[in-house]
ROSE-4610 file (N, C-alpha, C; in Angstrom, 1 decimal, always signed):
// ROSE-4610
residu = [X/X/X/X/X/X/X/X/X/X/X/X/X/X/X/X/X/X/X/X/X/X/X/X/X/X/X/X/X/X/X/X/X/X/X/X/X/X/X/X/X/X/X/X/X/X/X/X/X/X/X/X/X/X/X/X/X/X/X/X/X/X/X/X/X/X/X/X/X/X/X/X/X/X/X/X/X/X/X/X/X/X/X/X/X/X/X/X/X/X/X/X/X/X/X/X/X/X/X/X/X/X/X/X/X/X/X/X/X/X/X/X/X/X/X/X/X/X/X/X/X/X/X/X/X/X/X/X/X/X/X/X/X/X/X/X/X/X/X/X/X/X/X/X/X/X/X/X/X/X/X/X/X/X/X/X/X/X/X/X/X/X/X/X/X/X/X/X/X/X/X/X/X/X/X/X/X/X/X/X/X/X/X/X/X/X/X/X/X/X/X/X/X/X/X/X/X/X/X/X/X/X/X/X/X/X/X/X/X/X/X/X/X/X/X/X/X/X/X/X/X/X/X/X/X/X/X/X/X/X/X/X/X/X/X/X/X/X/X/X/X/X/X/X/X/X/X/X/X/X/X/X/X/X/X/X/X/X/X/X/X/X/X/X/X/X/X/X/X/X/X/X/X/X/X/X/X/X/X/X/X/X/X/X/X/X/X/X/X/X/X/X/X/X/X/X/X/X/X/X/X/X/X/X/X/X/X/X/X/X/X/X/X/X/X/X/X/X/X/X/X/X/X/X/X/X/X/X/X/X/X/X/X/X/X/X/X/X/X/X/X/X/X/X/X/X/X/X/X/X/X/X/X/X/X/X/X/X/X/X/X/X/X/X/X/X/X/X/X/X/X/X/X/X/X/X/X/X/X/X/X/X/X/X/X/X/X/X/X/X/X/X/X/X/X/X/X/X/X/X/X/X/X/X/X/X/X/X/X/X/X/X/X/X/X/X/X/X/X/X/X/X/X/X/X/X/X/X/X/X/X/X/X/X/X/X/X/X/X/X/X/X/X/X/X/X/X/X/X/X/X/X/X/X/X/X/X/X/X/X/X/X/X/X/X/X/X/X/X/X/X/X/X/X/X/X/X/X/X/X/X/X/X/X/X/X/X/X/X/X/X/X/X/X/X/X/X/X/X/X/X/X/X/X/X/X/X/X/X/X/X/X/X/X/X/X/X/X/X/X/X/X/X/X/X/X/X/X/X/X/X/X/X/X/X/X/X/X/X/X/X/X/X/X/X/X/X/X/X/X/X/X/X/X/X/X/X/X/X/X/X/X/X/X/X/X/X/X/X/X/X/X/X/X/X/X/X/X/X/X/X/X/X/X/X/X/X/X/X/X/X/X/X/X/X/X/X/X/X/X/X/X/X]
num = [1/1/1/2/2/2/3/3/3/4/4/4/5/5/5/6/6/6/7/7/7/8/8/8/9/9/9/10/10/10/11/11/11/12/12/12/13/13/13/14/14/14/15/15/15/16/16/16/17/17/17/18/18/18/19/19/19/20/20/20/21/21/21/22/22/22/23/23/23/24/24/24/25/25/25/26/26/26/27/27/27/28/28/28/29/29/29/30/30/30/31/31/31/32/32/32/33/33/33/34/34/34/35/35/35/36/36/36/37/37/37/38/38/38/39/39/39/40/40/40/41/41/41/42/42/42/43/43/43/44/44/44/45/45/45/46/46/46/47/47/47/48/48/48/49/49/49/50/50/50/51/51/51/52/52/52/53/53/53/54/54/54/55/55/55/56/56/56/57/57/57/58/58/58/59/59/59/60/60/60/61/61/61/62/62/62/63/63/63/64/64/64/65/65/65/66/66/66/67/67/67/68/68/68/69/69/69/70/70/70/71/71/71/72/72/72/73/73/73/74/74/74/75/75/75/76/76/76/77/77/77/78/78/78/79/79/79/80/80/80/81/81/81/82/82/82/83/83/83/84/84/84/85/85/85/86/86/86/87/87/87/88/88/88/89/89/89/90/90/90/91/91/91/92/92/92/93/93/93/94/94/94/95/95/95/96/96/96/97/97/97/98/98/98/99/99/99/100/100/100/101/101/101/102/102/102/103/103/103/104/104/104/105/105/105/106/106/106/107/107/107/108/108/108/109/109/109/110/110/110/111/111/111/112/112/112/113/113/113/114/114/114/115/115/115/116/116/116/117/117/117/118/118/118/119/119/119/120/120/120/121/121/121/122/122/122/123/123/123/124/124/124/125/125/125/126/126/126/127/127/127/128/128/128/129/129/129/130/130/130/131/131/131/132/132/132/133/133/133/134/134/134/135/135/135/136/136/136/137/137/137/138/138/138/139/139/139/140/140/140/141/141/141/142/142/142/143/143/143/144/144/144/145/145/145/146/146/146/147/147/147/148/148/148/149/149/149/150/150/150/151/151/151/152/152/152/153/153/153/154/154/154/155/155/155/156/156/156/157/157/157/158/158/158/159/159/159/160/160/160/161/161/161/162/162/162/163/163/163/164/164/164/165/165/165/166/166/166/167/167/167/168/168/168/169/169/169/170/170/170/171/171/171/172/172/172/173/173/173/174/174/174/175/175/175/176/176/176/177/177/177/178/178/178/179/179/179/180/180/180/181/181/181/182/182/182/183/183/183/184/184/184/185/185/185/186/186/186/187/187/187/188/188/188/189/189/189/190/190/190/191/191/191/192/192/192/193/193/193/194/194/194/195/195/195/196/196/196/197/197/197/198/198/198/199/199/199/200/200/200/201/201/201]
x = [-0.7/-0.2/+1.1/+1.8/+3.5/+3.6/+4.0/+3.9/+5.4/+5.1/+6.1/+7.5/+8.7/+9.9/+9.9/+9.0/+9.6/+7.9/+7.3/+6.0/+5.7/+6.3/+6.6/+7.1/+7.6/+8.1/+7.3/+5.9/+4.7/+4.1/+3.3/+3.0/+1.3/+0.5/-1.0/-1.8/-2.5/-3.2/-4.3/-4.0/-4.2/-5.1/-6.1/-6.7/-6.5/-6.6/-6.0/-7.0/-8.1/-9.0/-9.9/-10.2/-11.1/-12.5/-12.9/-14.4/-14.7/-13.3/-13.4/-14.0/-13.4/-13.7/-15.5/-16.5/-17.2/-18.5/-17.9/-18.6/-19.9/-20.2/-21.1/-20.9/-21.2/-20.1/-21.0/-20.5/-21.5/-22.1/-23.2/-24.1/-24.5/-23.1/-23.2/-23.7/-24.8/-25.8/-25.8/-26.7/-26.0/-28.2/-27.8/-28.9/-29.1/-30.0/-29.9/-31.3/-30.9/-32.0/-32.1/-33.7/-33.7/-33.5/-32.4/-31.9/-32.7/-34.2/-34.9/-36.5/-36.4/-37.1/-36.2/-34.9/-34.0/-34.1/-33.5/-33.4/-34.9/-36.1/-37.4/-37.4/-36.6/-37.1/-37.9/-37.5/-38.7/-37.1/-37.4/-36.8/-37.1/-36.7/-37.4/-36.0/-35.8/-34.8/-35.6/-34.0/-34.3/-33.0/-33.3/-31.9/-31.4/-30.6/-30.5/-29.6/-30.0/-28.3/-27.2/-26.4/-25.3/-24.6/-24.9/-23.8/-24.2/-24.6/-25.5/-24.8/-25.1/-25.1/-25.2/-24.5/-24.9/-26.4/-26.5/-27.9/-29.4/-28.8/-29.8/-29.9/-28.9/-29.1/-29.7/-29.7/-29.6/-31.0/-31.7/-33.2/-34.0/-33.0/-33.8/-34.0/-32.9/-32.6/-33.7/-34.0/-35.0/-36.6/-36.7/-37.8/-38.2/-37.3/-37.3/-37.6/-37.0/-37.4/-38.7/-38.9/-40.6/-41.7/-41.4/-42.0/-42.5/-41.5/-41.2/-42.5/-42.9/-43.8/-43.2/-42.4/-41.8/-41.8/-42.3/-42.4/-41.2/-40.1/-38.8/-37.8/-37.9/-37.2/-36.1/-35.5/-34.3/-32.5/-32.5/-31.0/-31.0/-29.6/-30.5/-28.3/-28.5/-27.2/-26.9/-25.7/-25.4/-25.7/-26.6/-26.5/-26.5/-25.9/-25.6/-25.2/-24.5/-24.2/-23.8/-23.5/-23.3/-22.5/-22.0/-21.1/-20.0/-19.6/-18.8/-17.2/-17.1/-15.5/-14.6/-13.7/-12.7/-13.5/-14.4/-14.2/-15.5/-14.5/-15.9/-16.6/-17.7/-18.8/-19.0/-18.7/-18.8/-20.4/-20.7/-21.9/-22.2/-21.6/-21.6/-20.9/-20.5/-19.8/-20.9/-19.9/-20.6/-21.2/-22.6/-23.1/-22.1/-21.4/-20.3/-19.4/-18.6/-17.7/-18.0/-19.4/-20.1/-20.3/-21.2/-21.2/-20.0/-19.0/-17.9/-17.5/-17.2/-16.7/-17.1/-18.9/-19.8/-19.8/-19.6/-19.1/-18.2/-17.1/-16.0/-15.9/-16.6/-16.5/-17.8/-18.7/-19.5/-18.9/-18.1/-17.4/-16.3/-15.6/-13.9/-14.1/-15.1/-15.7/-14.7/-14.5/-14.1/-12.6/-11.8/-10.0/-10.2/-11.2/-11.4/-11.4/-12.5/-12.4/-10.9/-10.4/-9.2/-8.8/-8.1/-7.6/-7.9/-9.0/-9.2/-8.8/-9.1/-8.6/-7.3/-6.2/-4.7/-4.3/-5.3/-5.1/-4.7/-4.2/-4.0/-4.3/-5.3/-5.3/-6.8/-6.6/-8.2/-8.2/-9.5/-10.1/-10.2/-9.7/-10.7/-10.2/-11.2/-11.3/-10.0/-9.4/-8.1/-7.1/-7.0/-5.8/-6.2/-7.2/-6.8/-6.7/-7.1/-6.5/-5.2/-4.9/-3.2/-2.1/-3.3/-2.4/-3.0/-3.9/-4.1/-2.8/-2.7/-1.8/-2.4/-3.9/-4.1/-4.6/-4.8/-5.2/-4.9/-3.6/-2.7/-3.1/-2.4/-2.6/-1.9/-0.6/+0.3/+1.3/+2.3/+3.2/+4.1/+4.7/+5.6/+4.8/+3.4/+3.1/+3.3/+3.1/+2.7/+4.2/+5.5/+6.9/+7.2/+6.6/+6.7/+6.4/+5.1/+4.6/+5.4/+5.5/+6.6/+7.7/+8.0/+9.6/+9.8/+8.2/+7.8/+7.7/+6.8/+6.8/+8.1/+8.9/+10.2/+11.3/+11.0/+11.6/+12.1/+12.6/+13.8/+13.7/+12.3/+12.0/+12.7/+12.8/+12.8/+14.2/+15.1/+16.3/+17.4/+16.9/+17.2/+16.6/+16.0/+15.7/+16.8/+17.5/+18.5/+20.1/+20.0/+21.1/+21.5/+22.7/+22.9/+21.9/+21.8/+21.2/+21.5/+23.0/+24.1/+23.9/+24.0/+23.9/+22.6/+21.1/+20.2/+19.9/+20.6/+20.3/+21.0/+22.0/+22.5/+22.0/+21.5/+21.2/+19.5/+19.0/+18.0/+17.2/+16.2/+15.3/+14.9/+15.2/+14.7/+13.4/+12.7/+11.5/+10.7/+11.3/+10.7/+11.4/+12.2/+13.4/+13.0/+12.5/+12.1/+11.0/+10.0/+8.9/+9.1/+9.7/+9.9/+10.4/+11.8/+11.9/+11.0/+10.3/+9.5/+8.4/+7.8/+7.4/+8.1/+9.2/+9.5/+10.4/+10.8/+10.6/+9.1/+7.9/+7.1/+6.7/+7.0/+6.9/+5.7/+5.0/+3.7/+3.3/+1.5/+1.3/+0.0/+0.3/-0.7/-1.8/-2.9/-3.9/-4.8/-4.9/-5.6/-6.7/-7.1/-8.8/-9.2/-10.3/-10.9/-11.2/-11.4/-11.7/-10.5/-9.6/-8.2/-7.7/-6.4/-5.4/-4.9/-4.9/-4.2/-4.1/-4.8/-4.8/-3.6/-3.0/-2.1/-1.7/-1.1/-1.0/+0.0/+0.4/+1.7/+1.3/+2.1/+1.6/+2.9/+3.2/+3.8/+3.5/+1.9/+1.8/+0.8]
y = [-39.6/-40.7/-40.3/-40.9/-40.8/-41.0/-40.7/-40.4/-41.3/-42.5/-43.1/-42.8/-42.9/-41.7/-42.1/-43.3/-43.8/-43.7/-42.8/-42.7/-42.1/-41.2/-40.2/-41.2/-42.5/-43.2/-44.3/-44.2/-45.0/-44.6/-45.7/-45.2/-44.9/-44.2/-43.6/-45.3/-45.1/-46.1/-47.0/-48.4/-48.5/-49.5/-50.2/-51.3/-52.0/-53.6/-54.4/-54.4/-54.0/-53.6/-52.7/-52.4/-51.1/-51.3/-52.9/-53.2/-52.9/-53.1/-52.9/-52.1/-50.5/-49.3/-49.5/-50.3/-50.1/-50.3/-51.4/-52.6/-52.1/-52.2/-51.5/-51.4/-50.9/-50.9/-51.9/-52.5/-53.7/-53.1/-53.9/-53.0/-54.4/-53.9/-55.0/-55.2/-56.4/-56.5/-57.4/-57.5/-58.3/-58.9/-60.3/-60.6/-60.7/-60.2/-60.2/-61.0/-61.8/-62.9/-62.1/-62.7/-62.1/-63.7/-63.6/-65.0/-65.9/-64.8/-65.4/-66.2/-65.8/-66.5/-67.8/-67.7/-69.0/-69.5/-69.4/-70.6/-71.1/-71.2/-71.5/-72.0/-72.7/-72.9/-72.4/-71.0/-69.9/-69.2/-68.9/-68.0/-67.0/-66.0/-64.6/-63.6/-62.9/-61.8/-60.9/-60.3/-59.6/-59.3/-58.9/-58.6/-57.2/-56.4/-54.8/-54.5/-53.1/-52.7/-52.0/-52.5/-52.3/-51.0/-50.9/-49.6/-48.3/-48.4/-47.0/-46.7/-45.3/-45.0/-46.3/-46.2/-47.7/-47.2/-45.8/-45.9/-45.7/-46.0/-46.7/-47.5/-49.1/-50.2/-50.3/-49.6/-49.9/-50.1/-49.1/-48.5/-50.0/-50.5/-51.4/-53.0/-53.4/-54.5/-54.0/-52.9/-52.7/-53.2/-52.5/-52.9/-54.5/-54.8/-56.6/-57.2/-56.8/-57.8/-57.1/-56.6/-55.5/-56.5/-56.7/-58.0/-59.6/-59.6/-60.6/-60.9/-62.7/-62.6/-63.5/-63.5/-63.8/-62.8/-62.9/-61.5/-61.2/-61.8/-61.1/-61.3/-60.4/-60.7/-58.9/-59.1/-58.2/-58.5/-59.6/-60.0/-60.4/-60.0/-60.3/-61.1/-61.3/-62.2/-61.8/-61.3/-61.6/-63.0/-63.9/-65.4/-65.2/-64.0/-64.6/-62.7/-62.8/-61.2/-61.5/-60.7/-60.7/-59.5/-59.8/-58.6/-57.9/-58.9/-57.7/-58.5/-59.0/-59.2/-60.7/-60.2/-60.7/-61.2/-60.0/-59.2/-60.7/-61.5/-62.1/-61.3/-61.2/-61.0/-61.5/-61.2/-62.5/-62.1/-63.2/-63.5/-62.2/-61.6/-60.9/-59.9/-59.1/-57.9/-56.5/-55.6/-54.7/-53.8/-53.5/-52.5/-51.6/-50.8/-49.5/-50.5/-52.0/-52.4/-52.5/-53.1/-53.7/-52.1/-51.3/-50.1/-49.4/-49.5/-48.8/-49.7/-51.1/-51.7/-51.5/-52.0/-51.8/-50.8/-49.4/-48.0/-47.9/-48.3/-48.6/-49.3/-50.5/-51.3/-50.5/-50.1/-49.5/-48.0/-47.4/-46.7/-46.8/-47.5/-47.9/-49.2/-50.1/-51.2/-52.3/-53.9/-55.0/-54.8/-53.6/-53.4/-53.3/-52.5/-51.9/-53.2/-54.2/-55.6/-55.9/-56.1/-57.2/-55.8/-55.0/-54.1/-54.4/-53.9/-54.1/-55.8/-56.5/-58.2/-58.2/-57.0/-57.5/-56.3/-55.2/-54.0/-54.2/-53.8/-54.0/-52.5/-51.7/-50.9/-50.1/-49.1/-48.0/-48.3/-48.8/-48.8/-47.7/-46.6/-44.9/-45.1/-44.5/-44.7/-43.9/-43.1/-42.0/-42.8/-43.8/-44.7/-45.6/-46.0/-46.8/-46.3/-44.8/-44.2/-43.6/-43.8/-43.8/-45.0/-46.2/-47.4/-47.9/-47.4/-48.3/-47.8/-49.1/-48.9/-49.0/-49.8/-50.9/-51.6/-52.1/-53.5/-54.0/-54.8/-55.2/-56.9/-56.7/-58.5/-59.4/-58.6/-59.2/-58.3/-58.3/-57.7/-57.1/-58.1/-57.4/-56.7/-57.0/-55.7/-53.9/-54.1/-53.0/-52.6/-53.3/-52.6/-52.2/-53.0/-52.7/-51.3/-51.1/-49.9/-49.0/-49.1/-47.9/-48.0/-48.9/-48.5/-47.5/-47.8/-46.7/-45.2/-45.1/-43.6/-43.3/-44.1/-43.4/-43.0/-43.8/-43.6/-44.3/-45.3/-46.7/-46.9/-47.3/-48.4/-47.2/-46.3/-45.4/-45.0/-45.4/-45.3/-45.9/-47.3/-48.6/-48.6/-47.9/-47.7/-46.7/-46.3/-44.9/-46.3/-46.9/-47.5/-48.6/-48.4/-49.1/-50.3/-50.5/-51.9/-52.8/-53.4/-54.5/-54.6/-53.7/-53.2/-53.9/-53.8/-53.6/-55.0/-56.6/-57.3/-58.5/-57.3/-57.4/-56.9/-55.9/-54.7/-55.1/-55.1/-55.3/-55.2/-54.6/-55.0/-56.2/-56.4/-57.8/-57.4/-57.4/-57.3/-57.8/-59.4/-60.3/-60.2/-59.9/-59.8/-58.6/-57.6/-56.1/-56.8/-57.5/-57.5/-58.6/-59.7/-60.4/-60.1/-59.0/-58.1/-57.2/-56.6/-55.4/-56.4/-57.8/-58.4/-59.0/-59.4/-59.8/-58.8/-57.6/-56.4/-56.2/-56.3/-55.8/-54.7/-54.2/-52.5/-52.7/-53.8/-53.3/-55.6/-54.9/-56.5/-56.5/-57.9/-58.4/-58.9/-58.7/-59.8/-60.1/-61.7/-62.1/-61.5/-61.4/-60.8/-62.4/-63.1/-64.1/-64.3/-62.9/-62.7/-62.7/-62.5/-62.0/-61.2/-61.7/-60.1/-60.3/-58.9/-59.0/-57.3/-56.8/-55.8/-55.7/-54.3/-54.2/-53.2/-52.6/-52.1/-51.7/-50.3/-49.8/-50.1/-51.0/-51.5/-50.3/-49.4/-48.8/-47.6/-47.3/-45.9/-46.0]
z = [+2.2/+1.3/+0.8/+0.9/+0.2/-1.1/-2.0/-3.3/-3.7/-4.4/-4.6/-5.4/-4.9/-6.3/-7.6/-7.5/-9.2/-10.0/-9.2/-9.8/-11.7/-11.3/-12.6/-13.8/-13.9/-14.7/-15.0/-14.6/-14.8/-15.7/-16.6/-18.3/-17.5/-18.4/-18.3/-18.2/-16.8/-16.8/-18.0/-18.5/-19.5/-19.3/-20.3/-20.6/-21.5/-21.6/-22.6/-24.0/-23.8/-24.7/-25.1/-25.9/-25.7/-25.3/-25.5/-25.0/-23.7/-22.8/-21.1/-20.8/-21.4/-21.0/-21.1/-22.6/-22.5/-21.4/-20.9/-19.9/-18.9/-18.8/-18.0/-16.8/-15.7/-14.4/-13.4/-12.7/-11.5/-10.6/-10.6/-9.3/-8.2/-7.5/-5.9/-5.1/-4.8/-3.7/-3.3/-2.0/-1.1/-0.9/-0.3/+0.1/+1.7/+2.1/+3.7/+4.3/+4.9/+5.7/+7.0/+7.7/+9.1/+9.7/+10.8/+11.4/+12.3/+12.8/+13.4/+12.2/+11.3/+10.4/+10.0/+9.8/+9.1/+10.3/+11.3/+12.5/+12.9/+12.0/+12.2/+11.1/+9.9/+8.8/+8.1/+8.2/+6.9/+6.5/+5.6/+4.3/+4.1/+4.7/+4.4/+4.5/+3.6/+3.2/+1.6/+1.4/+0.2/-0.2/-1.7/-2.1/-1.9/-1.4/-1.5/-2.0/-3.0/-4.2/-3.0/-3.0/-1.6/-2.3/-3.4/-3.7/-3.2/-2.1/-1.1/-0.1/+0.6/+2.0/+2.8/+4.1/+4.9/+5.6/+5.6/+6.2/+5.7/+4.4/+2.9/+2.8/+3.3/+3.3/+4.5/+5.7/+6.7/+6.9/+6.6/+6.2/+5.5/+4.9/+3.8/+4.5/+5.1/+6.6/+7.3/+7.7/+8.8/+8.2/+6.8/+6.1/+6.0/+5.5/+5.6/+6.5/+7.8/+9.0/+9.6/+9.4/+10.0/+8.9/+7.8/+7.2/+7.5/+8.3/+8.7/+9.7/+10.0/+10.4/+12.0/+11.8/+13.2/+14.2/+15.5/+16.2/+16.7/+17.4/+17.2/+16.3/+15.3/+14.0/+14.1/+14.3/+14.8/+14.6/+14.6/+13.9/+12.6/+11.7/+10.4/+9.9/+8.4/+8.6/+6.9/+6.2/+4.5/+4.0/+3.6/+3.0/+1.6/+0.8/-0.6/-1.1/-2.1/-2.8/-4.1/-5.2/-6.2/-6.7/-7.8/-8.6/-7.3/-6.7/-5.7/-6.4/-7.5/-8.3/-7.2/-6.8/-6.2/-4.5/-4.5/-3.0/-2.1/-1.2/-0.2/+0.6/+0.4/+1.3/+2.7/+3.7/+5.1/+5.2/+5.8/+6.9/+8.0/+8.3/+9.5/+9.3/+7.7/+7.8/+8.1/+8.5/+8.8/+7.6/+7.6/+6.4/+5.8/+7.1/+6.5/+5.6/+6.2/+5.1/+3.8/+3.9/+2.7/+1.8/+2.3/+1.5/+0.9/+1.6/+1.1/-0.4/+0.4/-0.9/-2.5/-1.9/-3.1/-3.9/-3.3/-4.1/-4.4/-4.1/-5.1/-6.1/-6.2/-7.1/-8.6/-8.0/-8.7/-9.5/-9.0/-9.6/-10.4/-9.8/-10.5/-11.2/-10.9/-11.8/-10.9/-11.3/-10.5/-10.2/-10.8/-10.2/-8.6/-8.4/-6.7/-5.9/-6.6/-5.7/-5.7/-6.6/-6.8/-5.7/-5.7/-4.8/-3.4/-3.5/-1.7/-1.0/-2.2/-1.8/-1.5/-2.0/-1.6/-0.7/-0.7/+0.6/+2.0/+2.9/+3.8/+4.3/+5.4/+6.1/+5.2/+5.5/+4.7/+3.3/+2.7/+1.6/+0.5/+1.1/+0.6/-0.7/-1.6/-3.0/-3.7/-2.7/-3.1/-3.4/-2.5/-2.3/-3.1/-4.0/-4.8/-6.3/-6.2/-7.8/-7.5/-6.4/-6.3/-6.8/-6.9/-6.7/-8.4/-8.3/-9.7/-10.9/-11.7/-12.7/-13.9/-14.2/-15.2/-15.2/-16.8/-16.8/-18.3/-18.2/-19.0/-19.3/-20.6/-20.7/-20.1/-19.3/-18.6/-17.9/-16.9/-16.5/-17.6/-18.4/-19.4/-20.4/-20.6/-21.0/-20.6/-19.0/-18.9/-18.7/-18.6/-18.9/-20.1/-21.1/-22.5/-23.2/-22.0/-22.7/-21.9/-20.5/-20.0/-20.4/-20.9/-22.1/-23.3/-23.6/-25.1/-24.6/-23.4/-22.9/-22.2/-22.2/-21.3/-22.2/-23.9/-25.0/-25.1/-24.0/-24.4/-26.0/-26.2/-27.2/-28.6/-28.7/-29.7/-29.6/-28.4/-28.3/-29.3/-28.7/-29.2/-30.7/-31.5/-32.7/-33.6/-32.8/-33.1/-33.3/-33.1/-33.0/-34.4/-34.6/-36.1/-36.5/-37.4/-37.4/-37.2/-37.3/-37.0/-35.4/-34.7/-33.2/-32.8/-33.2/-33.0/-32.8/-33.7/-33.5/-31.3/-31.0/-29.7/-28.9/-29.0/-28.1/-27.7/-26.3/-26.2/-24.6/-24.5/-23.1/-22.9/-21.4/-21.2/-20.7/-21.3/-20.3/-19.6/-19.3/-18.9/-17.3/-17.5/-16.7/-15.2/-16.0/-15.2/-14.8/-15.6/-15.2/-13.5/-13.6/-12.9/-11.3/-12.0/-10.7/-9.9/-10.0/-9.9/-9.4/-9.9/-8.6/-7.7/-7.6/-6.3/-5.5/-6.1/-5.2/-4.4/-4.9/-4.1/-4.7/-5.5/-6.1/-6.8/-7.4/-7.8/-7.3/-7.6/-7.4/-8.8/-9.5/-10.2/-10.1/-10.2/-9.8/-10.9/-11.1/-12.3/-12.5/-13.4/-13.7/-14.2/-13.9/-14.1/-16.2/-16.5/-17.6/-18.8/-18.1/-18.7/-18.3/-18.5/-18.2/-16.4/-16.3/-14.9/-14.8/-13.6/-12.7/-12.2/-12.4/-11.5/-10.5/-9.8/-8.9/-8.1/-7.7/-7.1/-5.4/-5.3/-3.7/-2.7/-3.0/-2.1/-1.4/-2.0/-2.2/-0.9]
């Protein structure tokens, strides 16, 4: 992983509240039908906590359709999941995708969905505490605060007072650049706020 040059100038990954941190963390599961019961008009699946080994889930698909009173019951299909954030679930993803995701999200909590939702290439949970920045109430927030850790804000407090009323960050300005550079990306949280992210790393 390449270590971005302007990393060092990134403030301590933050939350816009302190309730966040309390939250309890999601536990993502997936429901799994056997396709030879549905294409018969029967209903037979189960729900499984996806935040496992795939060959914990894998174990658990096999249990379900051995249930099943269809005698070739051997293909099975995702028809519903829960707590996976941002992240869709397909019909036909593979258990490893699904497991991986689900343990991400269950450890780093719903940033990992919104992440993996704008990722392009390997998921590994490294690369996204490389990338995480946060979770700010907004982009100029999170410049605001790395203006304070880089001292700006404390600079611009050293300066006459007369001065003080000219002199100023735009921070709307940085924020706006720095996304259409591409240097980091936002992604709304449904709840508030906005997740953000050094997309270079």
């Amino acid at each position: 992983m390449h270590e971005h040059q302007h990393k060092s100038t990134q403030p301590e990954h933050a939350t816009s509240t302190e309730a966040r941190d309390t939250e309890p963390r999601p536990s993502p599961a997936i429901y799994v039908a056997s396709l030879a019961d549905y294409n018969n008009g029967t209903l037979h699946g189960a729900w499984i906590d996806a935040a496992r080994a795939p060959e914990a889930i894998q174990a658990d698909v096999e249990a379900m359709l051995a249930r099943s009173r269809e005698p070739n019951a051997e293909e099975w299909a995702i028809h519903d999941y829960e707590q996976f954030g941002r992240w869709r679930v397909g019909e036909y993803d593979t258990i490893e995708q699904v497991s991986g995701i689900a343990r991400g999200i269950a450890e780093h909590g719903y940033a990992y969905a919104a992440w993996a939702d704008i990722c392009d290439g390997d998921l590994d949970t490294s690369r996204f505490e490389g990338a995480y920045l946060g979770h700010y109430d907004s982009t100029i927030d999170y410049v605001e605060q790395m203006a304070d850790e880089l001292g700006y804000t404390a600079e611009l407090a050293k300066l006459p007072e007369y001065l003080q009323n000219y002199v100023h960050i735009d921070y709307s300005a940085i924020a706006r650049d720095m996304d259409a550079s591409g240097e980091i990306a936002a992604v709304h949280d449904p709840q508030g706020g906005v997740w953000l992210f050094n997309v270079t790393t």
